[in-house]
NUMARGU-19085 format. One record per residue (C-alpha): residue in one letter; x, y, z; residue number from 0. Coordinates in Angstrom, 3 decimals, padded with zeros to 6 digits. Layout:
N
a  X  Y  Z  NUM
...
***
This chain:
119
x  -010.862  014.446  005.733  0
x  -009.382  012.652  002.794  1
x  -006.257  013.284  000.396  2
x  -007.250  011.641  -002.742  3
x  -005.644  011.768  -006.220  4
x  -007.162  012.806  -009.609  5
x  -006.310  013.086  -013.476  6
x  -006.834  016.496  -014.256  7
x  -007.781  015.446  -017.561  8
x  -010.851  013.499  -016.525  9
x  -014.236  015.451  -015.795  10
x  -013.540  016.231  -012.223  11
x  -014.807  013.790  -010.007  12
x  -014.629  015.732  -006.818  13
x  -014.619  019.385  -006.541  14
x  -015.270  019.591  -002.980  15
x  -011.676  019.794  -001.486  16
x  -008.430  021.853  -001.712  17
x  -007.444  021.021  -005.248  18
x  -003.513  021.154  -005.656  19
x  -001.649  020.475  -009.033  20
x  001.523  018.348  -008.755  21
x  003.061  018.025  -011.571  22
x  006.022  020.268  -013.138  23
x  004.732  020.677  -016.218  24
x  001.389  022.821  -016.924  25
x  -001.066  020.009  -018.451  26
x  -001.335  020.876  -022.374  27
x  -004.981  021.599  -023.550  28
x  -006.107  022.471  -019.437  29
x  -007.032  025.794  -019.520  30
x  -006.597  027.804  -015.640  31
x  -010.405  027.799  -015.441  32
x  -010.561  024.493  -016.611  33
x  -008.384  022.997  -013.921  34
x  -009.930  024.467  -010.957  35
x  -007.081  024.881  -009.233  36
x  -006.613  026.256  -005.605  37
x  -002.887  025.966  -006.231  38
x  000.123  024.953  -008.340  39
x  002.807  023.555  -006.145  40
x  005.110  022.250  -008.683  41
x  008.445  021.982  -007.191  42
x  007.302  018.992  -005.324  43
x  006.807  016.843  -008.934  44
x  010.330  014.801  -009.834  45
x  013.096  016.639  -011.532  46
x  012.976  017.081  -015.343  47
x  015.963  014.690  -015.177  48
x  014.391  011.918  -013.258  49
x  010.888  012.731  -015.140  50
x  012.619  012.316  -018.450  51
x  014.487  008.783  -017.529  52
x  011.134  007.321  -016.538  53
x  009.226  008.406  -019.227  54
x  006.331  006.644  -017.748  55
x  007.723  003.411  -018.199  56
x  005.863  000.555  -015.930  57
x  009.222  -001.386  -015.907  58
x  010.943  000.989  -014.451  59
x  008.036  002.234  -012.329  60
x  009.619  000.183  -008.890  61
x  013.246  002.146  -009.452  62
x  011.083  005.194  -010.269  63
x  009.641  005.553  -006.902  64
x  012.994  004.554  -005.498  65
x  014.630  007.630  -006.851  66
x  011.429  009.657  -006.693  67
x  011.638  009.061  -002.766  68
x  015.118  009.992  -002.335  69
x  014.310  013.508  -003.933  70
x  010.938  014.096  -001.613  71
x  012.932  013.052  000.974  72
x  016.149  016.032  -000.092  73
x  013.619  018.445  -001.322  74
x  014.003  021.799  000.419  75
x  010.103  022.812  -000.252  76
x  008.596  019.397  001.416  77
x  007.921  020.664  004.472  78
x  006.036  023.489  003.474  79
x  004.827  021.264  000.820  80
x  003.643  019.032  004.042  81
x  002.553  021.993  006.475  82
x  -000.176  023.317  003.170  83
x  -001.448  019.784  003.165  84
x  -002.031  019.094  006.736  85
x  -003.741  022.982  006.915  86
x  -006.059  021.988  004.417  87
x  -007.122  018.407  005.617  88
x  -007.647  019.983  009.299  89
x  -010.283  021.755  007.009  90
x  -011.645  019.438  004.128  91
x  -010.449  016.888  001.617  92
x  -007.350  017.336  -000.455  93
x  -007.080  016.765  -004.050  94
x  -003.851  016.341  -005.560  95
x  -003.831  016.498  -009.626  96
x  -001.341  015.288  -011.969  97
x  -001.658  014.617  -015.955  98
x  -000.192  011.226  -016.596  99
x  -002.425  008.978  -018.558  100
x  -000.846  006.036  -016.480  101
x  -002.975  005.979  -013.209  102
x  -000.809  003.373  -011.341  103
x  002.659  004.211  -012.339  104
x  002.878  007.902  -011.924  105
x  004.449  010.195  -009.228  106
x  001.260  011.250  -007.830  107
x  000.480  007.538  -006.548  108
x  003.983  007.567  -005.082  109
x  003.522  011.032  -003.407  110
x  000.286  010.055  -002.277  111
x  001.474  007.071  -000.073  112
x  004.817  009.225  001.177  113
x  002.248  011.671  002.497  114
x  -000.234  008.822  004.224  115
x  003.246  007.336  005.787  116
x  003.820  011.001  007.226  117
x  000.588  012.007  008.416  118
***
């Protein structure tokens, strides 16, 4: 089983898998039946603050998931954040969306390879 990450604004590439949306903010234009969601976890996405400072700024990107790190790692929802991802891997793939146009520098690349370090 896999845990892969997707735009959510691209025709969805793989709909066979928990899909999870990651991001604080609900996508604009996404409808709900659009998205496809199985769930909305958004409290694991970076603060408004840090969100804001970034801005989705590749320069910043390496101080980004610096700071982005140090919240996962003080959040008080990542381990159930953790235990809902590992229940749905033991099943099938997971699919974690977010809505930045950037597909390096975003939060869900960072997220992505804190969870493969943990697993």
């Amino acid at each position: 089983m896999a845990l892969k990450i997707e735009r959510i604004y691209t025709k969805p590439a793989d709909m066979d898998g928990y899909r999870i949306l990651i991001d604080r903010l609900w996508p604009r234009g996404i409808s709900k039946e659009k998205a496809a969601l199985d769930e909305w976890f958004k409290t694991i996405a970076p603060t408004k603050e840090l969100r804001q400072w970034f801005g989705h700024d590749p320069e910043k990107y390496d101080e980004f998931k610096t700071r982005y790190i140090a919240e996962l790692d003080a959040n008080p929802d990542r381990d159930e954040f953790l235990k809902l991802i590992q229940a749905h891997l033991a099943e099938g793939n997971v699919i974690m969306l977010f809505g930045a146009k950037d597909e390096t520098h975003n939060q869900a690349v960072v997220l992505k390879e804190y969870l493969d370090k943990l697993l």
